[in-house]
N, C-alpha and C positions, 0 to 999 in steps of 0.2 A: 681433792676429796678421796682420792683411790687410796693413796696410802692412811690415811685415818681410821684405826681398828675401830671396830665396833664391837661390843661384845652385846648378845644377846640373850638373855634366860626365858626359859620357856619357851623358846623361838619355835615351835613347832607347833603350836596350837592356832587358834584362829587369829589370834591380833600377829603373833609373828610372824605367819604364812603369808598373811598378805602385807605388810612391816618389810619382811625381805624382796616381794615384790618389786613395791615401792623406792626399797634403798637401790636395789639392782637399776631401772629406770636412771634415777636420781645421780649414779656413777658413781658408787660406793662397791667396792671390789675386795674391802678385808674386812669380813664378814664373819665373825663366830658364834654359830647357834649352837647353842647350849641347851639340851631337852632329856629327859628318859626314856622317851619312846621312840623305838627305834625304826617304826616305820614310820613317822610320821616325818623323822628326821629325814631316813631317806625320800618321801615326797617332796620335804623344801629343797633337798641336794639336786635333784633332778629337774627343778624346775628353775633354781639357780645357782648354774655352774659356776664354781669356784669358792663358794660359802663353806667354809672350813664345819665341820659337821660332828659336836661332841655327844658323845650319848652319855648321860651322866644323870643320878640323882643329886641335888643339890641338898637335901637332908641329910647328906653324908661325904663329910673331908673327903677325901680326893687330890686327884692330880687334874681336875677340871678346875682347882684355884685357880693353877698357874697361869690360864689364859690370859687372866686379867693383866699380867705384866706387860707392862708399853699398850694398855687399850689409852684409847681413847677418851672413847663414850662410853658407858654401857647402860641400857635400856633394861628397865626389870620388869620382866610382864609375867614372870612364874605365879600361879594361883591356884587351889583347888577352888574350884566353883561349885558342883553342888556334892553329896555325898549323905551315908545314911546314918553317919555318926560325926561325933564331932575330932575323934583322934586323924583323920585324911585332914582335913581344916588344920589341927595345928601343927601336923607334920610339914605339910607344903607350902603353907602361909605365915609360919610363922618360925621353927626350926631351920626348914630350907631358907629365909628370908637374912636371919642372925648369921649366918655362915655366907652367904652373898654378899652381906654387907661388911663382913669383917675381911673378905679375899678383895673388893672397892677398896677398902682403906689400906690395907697390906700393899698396895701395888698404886696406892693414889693415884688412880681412876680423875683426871683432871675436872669430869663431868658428871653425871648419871639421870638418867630420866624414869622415876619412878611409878610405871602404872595402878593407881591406885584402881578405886571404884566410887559413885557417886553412893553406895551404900553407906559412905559413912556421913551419910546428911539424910539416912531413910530413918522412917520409925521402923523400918522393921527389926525383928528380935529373932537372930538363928546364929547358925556357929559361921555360914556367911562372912555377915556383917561381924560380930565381933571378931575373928580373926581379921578380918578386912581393915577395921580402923584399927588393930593392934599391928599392923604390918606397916601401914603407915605413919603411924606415930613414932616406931620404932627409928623407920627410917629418916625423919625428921628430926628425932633425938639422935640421931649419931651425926650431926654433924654433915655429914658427905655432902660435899656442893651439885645442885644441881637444883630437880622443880618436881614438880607430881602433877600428874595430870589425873581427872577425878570422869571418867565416862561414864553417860548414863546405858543403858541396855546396848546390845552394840548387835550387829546384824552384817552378812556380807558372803564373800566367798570361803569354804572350807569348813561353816559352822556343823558340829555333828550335832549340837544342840539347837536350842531355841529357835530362833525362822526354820533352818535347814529341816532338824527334825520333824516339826510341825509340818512344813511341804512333804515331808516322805509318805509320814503318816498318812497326811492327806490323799496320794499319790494309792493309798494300799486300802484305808478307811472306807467302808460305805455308807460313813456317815460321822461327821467332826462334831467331837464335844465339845462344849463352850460351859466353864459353871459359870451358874445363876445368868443374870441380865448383859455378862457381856460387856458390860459398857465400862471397864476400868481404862485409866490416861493411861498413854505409853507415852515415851518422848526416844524413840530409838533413834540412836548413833547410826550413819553407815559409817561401817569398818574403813572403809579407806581414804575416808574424809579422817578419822582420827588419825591414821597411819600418817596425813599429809602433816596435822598436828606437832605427830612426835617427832617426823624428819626437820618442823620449824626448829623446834628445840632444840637437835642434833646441831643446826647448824648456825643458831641465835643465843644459845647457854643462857636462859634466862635464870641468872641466882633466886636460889628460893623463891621461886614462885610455883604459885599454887591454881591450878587454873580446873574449875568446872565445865567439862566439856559435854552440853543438853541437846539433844536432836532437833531443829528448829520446829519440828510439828508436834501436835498434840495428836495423838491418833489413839483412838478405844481399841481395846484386845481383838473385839469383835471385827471389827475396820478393817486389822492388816490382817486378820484369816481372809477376809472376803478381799482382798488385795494379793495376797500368796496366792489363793488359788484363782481369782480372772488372771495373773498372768501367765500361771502356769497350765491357763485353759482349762481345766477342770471343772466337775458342774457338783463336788461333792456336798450336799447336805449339813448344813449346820447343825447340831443339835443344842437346845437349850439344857442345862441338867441345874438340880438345885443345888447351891452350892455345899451342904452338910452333903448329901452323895456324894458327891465330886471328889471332898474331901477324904470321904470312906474309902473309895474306889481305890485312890490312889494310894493308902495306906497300906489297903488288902496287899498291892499290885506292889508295892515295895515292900513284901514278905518273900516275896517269891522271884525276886529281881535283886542280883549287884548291882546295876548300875540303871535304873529307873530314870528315865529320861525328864520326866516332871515329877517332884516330890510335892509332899503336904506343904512345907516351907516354904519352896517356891509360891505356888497355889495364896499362900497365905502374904507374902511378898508381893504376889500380881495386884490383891485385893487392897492392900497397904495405905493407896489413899496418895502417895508420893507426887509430890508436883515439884522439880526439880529448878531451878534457875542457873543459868549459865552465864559463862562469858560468851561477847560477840565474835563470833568467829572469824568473819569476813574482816573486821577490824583488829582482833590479834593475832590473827594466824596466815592472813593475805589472803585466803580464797573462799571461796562462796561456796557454801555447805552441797551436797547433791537430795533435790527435793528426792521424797521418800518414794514417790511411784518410781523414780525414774532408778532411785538404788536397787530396790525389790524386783524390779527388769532386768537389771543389770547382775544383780544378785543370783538372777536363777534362768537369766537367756543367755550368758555370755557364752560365746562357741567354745572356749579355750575351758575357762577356770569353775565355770558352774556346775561340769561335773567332779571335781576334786573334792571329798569328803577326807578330815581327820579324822584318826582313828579315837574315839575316846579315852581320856585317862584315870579317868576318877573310876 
């Protein structure tokens, strides 16, 4: 296993941070994350010694191609997630992504595991989703052997967004907004139950396949705030708000904000209606999913990892 490169893109963000965890554990020792930010790089270098450590934008040639010569594997997790235009969406999802996969095929990369998103089975309509299902498409139209894995919401240690941020908020808030009623399905992933996933893959090569990977519960918006915060003992107030404010608010509030931690899009995404379906986990993947109290615990009491926040990139 030691000697098998890995190469990793975006390895700096929340699915890579704890991705390199998991591979260190696992006895994986030639390890190359590939990221632009540079401190975020340096957090995964110091937490796993020996992980060759590139700072590099992937929207632009380079001599971070050349890692790819004699890899192995390599795992694509680079993505813009959210943003307040659609030009970040197709610089990193879909520029950076053409050039990743043309330095794969240069260097015939014998595998590759492609992190998609389960947005490309959502109704939702934003630059998202359509960079999302064009990145993947892409990658399935070139040929390059390997699988994609398709995650629903994903949750865990090092998130600067979604759970994470929501606990901060909460953590500073003297009183949580919720629009309208609250009661939209989540189906969230823990992070390290997907991490366990990709490492199946790493060391299974399943050709062309395509696997949905759904958080085993159905939990409402409403549910995992009043779950974030009993674990993180907190007694902060919910508030209901209607959903046309909610929307305003947040519109105003990304006038005045680069990097706006919930967007209209998003908000509009929450409300979406998505009821996802998966594969069985415990039967393709070998291990039993981690029920969701007990990730969201683990998420944000762990002694070591649950104070480690990435720095945002969008």
């Amino acid at each position: 296993m030691g000697a098998r490169k890995l190469i990793l893109t975006g390895a700096a963000g929340l699915v890579g941070q704890n991705l390199a965890l998991v591979l260190r554990h696992a006895g994986y020792d030639n390890v190359v994350a590939i990221d632009k930010q540079g401190a975020n790089l340096r957090l995964l270098s110091g937490l796993n010694p020996g992980v060759r450590a590139v700072e590099a934008d992937l929207a632009v040639p380079g001599r971070w191609e050349a890692e790819f010569d004699g890899a192995d594997t390599a795992v694509v997790l680079h993505a813009q997630i959210t943003g307040k235009t659609a030009e970040p969406f197709e610089r990193n999802n879909l520029r950076a992504s053409e050039l990743v996969f043309d330095a794969i095929e240069r260097a015939r990369v014998p595998f590759s595991v492609h992190v998609s998103s389960s947005v490309v089975n959502s109704v939702a309509d934003d630059d998202y989703t359509h960079t999302k299902k064009a990145q993947e498409r892409m990658f399935l139209e070139s040929g390059l052997p390997g699988c994609v894995l398709r995650p629903t919401l994903m949750y865990g240690w090092f998130d600067p967004k979604h759970f994470g941020w929501l606990a901060r908020f909460m953590e500073r808030a003297p009183v949580f907004p919720i629009p309208g009623h609250g009661r939209y399905m989540r189906q969230p992933l823990y992070e390290r139950d997907f991490c366990r996933a990709i490492l199946w893959c790493i060391e299974n090569r399943p050709l062309g396949k395509i696997y949905d990977l759904v958080g085993n519960e159905r939990i409402d918006y409403i549910d995992i705030i009043r779950a974030i915060r009993d674990v993180k003992g907190l007694r902060t107030p919910i508030m209901r708000i209607p959903y046309g404010i909610f929307d305003a608010l947040l519109r105003l509030y990304a006038l005045f904000s680069d990097k706006p931690p919930f967007t209209a899009s998003q908000l509009k995404a929450l409300t979406a209606g998505d009821d996802f379906t998966g594969v069985d986990i415990e039967q393709t993947f070998g291990f039993k999913p981690t029920p969701f109290a007990e990730g969201v615990r683990e998420t944000f009491c762990h002694p070591v990892y649950s104070k480690y926040v990435v720095e945002r990139t969008d």
